[in-house]
LOGU-357705 format. One record per residue (C-alpha): x, y, z. Coordinates in steps of 0.001 Angstrom, whole numbers, plus 500000, padded with zeros to 6 digits. Layout:
// residues N
XYZ
...
// end
This chain:
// residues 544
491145467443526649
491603470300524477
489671470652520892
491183471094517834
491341474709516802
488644475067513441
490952476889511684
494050475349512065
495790477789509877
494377480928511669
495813482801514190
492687484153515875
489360484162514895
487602486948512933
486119490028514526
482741490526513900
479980493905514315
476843494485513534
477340498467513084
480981499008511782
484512497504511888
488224499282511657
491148497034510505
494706498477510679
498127498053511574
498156499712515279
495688499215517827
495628503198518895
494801503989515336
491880501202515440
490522502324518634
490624506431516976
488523505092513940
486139503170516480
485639506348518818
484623507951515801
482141505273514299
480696505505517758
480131509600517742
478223509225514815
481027509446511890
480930507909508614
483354505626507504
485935507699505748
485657510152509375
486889506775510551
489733505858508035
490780509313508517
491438509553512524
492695506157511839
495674506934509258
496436510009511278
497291508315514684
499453506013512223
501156508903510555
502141509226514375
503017505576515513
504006504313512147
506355506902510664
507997504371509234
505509503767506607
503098506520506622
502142510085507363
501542513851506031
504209513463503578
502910510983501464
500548509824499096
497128508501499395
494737506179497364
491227505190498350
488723503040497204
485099502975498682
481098502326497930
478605505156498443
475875503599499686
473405506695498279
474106505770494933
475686502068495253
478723503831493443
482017502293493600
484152505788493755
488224505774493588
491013508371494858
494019509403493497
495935511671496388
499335510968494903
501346514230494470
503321515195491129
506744516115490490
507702520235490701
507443521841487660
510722522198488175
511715518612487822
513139517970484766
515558514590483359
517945517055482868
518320518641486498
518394515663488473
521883514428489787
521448510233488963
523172508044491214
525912505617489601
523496503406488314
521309506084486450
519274506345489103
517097509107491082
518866509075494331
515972507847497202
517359510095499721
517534513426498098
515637515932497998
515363515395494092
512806512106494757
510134514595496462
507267514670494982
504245516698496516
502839515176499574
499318514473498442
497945512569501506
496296515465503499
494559516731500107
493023513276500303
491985513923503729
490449517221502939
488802516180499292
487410512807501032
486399515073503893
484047517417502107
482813514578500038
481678511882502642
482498513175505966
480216514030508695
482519515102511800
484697518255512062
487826517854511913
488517518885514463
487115515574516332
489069513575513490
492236514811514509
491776515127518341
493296511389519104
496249512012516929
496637515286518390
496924513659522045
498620510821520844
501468512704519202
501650515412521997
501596513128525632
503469510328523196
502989506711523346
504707502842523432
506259501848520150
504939498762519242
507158495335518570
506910495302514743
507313499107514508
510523499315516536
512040497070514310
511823499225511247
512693501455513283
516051500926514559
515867499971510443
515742503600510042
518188504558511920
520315504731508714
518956508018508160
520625509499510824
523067512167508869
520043513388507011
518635516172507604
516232516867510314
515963512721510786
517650512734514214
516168515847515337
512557514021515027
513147510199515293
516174509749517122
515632510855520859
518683510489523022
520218509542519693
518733506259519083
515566504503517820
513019504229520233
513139500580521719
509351498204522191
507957499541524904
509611502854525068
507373506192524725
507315508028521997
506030511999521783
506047514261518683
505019517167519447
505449519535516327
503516516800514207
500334517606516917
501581521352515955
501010520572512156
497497518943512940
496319521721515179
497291523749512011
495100521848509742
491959521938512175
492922525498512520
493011526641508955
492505523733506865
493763522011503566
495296525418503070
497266525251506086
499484522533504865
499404523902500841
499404527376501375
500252528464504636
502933527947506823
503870524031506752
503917524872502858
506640527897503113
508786525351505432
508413522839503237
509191524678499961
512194526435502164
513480523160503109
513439521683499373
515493524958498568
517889524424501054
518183520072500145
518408520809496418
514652519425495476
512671521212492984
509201521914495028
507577525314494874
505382527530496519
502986526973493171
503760523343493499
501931522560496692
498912525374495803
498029523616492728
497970520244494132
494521518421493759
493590514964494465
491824513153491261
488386510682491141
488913508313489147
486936505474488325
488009501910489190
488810499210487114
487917495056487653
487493491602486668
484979488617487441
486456486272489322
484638483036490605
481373485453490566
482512487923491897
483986491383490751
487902492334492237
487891496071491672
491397498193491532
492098501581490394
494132502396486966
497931503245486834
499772505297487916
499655502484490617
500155498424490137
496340497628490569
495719496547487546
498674493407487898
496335491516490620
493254491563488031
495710490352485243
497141487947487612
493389486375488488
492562486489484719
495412484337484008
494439481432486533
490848481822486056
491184478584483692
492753476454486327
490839474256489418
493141475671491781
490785474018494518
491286470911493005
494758470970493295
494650472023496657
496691474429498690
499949472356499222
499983471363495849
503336472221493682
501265473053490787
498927475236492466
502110477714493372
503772477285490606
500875478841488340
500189481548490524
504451482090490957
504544482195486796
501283484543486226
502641487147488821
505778486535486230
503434487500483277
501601490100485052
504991491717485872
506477492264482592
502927494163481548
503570496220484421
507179497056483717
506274498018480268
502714499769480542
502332500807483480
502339504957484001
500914508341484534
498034508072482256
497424511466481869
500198511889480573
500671508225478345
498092506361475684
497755503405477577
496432499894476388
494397499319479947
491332497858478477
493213495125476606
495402494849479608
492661493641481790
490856491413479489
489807488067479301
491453487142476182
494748488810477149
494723486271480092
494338483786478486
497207484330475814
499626485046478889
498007481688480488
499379479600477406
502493481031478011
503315478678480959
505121476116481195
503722473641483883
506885471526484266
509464474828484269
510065478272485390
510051480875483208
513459482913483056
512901484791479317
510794487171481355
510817491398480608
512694493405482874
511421495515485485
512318498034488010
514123496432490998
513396499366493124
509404498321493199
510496495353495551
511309497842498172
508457499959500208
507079500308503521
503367500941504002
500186501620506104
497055499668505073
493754500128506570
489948499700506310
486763500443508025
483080500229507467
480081502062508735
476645501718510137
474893503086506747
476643500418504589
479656502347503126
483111500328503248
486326501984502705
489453500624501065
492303502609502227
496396502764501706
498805505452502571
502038505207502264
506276507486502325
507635504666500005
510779503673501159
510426503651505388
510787506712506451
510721507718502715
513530509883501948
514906509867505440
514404514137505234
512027515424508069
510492518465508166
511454518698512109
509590521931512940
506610520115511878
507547516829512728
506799514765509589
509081513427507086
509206513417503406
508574511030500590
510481509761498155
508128508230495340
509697510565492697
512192507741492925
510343505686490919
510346507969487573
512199506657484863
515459508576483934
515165507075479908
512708509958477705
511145507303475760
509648505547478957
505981506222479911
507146506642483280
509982508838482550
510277511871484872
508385515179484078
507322518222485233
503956518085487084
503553514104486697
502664511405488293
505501508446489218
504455504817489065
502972503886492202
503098500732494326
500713501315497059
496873499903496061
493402499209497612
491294496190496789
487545496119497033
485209493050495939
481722493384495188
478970490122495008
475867491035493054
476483494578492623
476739494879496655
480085494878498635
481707492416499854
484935493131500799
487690496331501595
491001494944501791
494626495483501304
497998493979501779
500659496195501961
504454496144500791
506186497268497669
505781494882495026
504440492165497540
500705493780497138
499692492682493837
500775488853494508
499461489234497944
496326489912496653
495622487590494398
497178484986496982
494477486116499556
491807485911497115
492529482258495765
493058481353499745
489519482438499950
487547481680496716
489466478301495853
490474476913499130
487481477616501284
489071480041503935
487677482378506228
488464486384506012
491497485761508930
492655482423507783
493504483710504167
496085486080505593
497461483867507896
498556481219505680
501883480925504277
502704483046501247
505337483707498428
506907486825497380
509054486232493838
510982488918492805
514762490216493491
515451490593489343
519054490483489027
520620492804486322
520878491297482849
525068490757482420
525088490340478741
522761489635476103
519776487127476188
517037487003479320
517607488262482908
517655485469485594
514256484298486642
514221485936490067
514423484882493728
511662483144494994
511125483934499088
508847481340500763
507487481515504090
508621478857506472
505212476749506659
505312475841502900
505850472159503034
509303470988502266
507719468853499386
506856471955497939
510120473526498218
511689471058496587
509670470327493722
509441474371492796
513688474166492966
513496470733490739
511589473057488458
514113475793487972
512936478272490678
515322479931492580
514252480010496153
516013482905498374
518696482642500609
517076484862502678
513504485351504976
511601487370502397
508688490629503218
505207488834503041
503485492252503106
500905493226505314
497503492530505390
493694493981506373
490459493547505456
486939494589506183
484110492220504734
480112492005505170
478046488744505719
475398488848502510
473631486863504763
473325489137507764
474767492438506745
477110491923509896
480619493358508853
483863490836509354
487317491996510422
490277490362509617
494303492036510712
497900490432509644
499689488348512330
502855489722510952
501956493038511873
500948494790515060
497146495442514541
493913494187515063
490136494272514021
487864495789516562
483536496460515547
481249497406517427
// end
């Protein structure tokens, strides 16, 4: 007779290796970063072949025009070091020249919501930093991959044929639509100009994609679309360090990096519970989601109003993350009710596609890594001669001048896409990410309580049913917008359901996104790394 599974609510069991682990969303790019942990390379040589076999078989969600953020220890100085490889607006971008949409709006597929691609700066500053291979050997399996083509994958083809939306834009169908359709699972897919554009960067370098050709198509192309991009534009582009910010949790320390991304709303989030026994209300308990459904609320409204480009903005991030400002937003909840006089934010954050990924090495360092177009295939514009499309994250800039996120030239939008990273006694613990528009922040703090409070392993915490709240309708009139849609995954008991309606949420019509999630973690005990990969997605774990 058959045993009962020990993790009932796992889909597999984790991965475990002794001298390094890759986690991502495609099982090419995890076997790229693994080849490369084997030749000798260090952990971001691994992340790096990794997210460029993606930007091949996920264009959907990632690739050489987008953005970048990273989050990793250095294991020669036990620093915890973060990225910022987000590109700015042109410095011709003004409030002023931009066409809104009838809504007020930047319109997410023109040319006007470019921003900069900043992701292969990140490659190149990260690179020179902590890298250990040419390039040359990073790039070899995307190079291959996108030249003799491969078999779209079953959760990739979906957002695919998605995509196919995009058709009438420019250069979309040229790229992405072969035989004037979206590849089916199962069907293979070649690109060869994007194996042009990486042969170009082993060739030549950063340069080659800032300075040098790619960067005269690119500005040409804007031209031509009506975006604001420049020659000058793309040659003073520069990835930022930037130290990371965090909060004790349970003893242990949840690190994310500052705004201009949404970081900070999973440390206010765990702040906010800290005060509750989640564990002993237990995981099917009404009152255990309806806290963590009403601090995401809290956390929300902070973000909506604070967080920004703070390079450009005085921002109150100390007080945002503290322990006392938790606790005020704590005693703001009503146990018995759902909060509906919440602040308003951005509906367009509930939308985003994204690659998440995360590897470790042999010498100790862990990398936290996210990459991301925004919207799909971003902007639905594609650069065909090189095979890539463009962003469209300048979507998320504020059209209002007295907004900290209002659009300017040479800053930063908001950002959506962020790494996680946990350290235990000043050692780390934990790379991980869960990818997804406005999903990440509550999908991090949901895998973290799944872990800390109910006693699950690295797998089992991203395999159990989550929530997504948001959906904001419009405010018709005066007093407070609606309280938002709450989507529930089908395994929440129907107990649950029903008490969280009784209490005045609004559950979606709907199947909601549950994100994406990854994670790399190390055994205190034995220094062995653990790898865990989302069963919604089509990745997997592999050490070695």
């Amino acid at each position: 007779m058959a045993s009962e599974p020990l993790r009932p609510r796992a889909t597999r069991a984790v991965v475990r290796g002794r001298h390094g682990m890759v986690a991502a969303a495609q099982p090419l790019a995890v076997e790229a970063g693994v080849r490369i942990l084997r030749a000798g390379g260090s952990a971001v040589d691994a992340a790096i072949a990794t997210n460029a076999v993606l930007a091949v078989t996920e264009p959907n969600a990632c690739g050489l025009g987008g953005d970048l953020f990273v989050l990793l220890n250095d294991p020669k100085t036990n620093e915890l070091v973060g990225l910022d490889a987000s590109g700015r607006a042109g410095t011709r971008a003004t409030i002023d020249a931009i066409t809104p949409t009838d809504d007020g709006l930047i319109d997410l597929r023109s040319a006007q919501s470019w921003t900069v691609p900043g992701a292969v700066d990140g490659w190149f500053v990260m690179h020179e930093r902590f890298g250990r291979l040419p390039m040359k050997d990073l790039l070899a399996d995307a190079i291959a991959v996108a030249t003799e083509g491969f078999p779209v994958s079953e959760v990739v083809a979906a957002g695919w044929k998605h995509g196919q939306r995009y058709r009438d834009i420019a250069g979309f169908a040229d790229v992405y639509l072969p035989d004037g359709r979206a590849p089916k699972e199962g069907e293979l897919f070649a690109n060869p100009a994007m194996g042009r554009a990486f042969e170009l960067l082993v060739a030549e370098g950063r340069n080659g994609f800032y300075e040098g050709a790619i960067a005269e198509s690119l500005v040409r192309f804007s031209t031509e679309q009506g975006g604001f991009l420049e020659l000058e534009d793309l040659a003073a582009t520069r990835s930022t360090w930037i130290a990371p910010m965090s909060t004790s949790y349970r003893g242990r320390v949840v690190h994310q990096l500052p705004p201009a991304g949404q970081g900070l709303a999973v440390l206010q989030m765990l702040n906010i519970i800290e005060g509750d026994d989640l564990a002993a209300l237990g995981f099917d308990s009404p009152d255990r989601w309806h806290l963590l459904i009403e601090a995401k609320k809290l956390a929300y409204a902070d973000r909506a109003r604070f967080y920004a480009d703070p390079e450009v903005n005085d921002l109150p991030l100390d007080e945002l993350v503290s322990k006392a400002h938790g606790r005020n937003l704590r005693d703001r909840i009503d146990p018995a009710r759902a909060a509906l006089a919440i602040e308003p934010g951005d509906p367009r954050l509930a939308t985003g596609d994204t690659t998440y990924l995360a590897t470790a090495d042999a010498d100790g360092m862990m990398v936290s890594w996210i990459q991301s177009n925004y919207t799909g295939f971003g902007s639905g514009h594609v650069l065909a001669e090189w095979g890539f499309g463009l962003q469209n994250r300048g979507g998320l800039f504020a059209l209002d001048p007295e907004h900290p996120n209002a659009l300017a030239p040479s800053k930063r939008p908001f950002h959506t896409i962020i790494p996680g990273f946990v350290t235990e006694n000043d050692a780390p613990l934990m790379a991980f990410g869960l990818m997804g528009g406005d999903m990440q922040p509550q999908g991090h703090a949901q895998v973290l309580v799944n872990l800390w409070e109910h006693g699950m392993n690295l797998q089992e915490a991203g395999d159990v049913a989550r929530f997504h709240h948001g959906g904001l309708d419009e405010p018709t009139g005066p007093g407070p917008r609606d309280g938002g849609e709450l989507s529930l995954e089908a395994a929440v008991p129907a107990a649950v359901v029903d008490e969280l309606k009784r209490r005045g949420h609004r559950i979606a019509d709907e199947p909601g996104y549950f994100g994406g999630y990854q994670a790399v973690g190390r055994d205190p005990e034995t220094g062995c790394y653990l790898g865990a990969t989302e069963s919604r997605k089509d990745g997997c774990a592999l050490g070695w």
